[in-house]
C-alpha positions in Angstrom: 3.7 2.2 80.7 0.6 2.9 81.8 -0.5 2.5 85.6 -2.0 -1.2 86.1 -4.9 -0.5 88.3 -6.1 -3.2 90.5 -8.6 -4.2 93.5 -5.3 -2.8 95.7 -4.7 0.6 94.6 -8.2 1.5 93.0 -9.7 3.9 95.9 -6.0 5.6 95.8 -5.6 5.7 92.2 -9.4 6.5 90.7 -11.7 7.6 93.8 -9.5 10.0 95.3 -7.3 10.8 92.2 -7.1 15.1 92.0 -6.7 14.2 88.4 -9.0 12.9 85.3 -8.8 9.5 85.5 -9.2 7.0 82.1 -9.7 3.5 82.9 -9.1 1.5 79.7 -10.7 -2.4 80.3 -9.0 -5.4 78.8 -8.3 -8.5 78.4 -5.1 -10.3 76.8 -7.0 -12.7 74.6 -9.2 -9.3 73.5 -8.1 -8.2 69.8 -9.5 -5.2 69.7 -7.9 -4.4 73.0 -4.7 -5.0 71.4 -5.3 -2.4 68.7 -6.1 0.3 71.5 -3.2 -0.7 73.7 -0.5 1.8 72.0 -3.0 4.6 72.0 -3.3 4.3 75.8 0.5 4.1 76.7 1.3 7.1 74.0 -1.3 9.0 76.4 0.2 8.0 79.5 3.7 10.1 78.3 1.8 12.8 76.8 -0.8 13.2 79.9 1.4 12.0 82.8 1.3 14.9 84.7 -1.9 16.2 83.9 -4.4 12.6 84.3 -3.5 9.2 85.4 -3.8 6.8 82.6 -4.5 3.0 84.0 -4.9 0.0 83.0 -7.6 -2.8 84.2 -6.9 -6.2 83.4 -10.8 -7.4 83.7 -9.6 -11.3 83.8 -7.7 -10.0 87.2 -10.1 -7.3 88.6 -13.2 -8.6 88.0 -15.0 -6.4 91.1 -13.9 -3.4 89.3 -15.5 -4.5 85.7 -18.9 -5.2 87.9 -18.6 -2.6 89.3 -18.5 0.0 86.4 -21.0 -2.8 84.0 -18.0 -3.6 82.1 -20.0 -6.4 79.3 -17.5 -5.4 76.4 -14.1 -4.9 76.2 -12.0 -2.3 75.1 -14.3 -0.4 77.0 -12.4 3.4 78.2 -13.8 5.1 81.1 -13.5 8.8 81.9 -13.4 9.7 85.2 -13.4 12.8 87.1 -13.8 14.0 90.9 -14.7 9.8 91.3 -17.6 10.3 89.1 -18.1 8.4 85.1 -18.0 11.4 83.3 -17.7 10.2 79.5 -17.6 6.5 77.9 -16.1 4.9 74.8 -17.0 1.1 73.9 -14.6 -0.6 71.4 -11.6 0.1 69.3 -11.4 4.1 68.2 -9.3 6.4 66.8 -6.8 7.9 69.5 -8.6 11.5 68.5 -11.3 10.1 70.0 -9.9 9.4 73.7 -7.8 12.7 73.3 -10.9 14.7 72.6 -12.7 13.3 75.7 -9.6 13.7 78.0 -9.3 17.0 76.7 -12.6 18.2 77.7 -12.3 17.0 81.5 -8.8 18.9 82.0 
């Protein structure tokens, strides 16, 4: 399953993560965050060792959604060295995110 980020482990997990980072936004109600879900956890087996593949559940971490501009939801950050390096807003294909990780590693 993929790491559930949160206000606690956020500066740990993201900041000062040696690894790519991808930060998938969501919400439970969110449909279209449904429909990305399974394309996030099959990333989190196939990157494990390579990135760290979280979760943020913007109902529950609402600093970190401010913080980044979250407005919609599925929104996937990419994040390297603590910086946004790349940004996908909605439901896509699981190419899509692949392709992005991909290019950070």
């Amino acid at each position: 399953m993929a790491v559930e980020i949160n206000e606690s482990n956020f500066e740990e997990l993201v900041i000062n993560s040696g690894k790519p980072v991808v930060l998938d936004f969501w919400a439970v109600w969110c449909g279209p965050c449904r429909m990305l879900a399974p394309f996030i956890e099959e990333m989190h087996t196939e990157y494990g060792d390579k990135a760290i593949i979280g979760k943020v559940d913007v109902d529950s971490n609402n600093e970190i959604a401010m913080k980044y501009g979250i407005r919609n939801i599925p929104t996937v950050l990419f994040i390297k060295n603590g910086e946004v390096a790349d940004k996908v807003v909605g439901a896509v294909p699981k190419s899509t995110l692949t392709a992005k990780l991909d290019s950070l590693l």
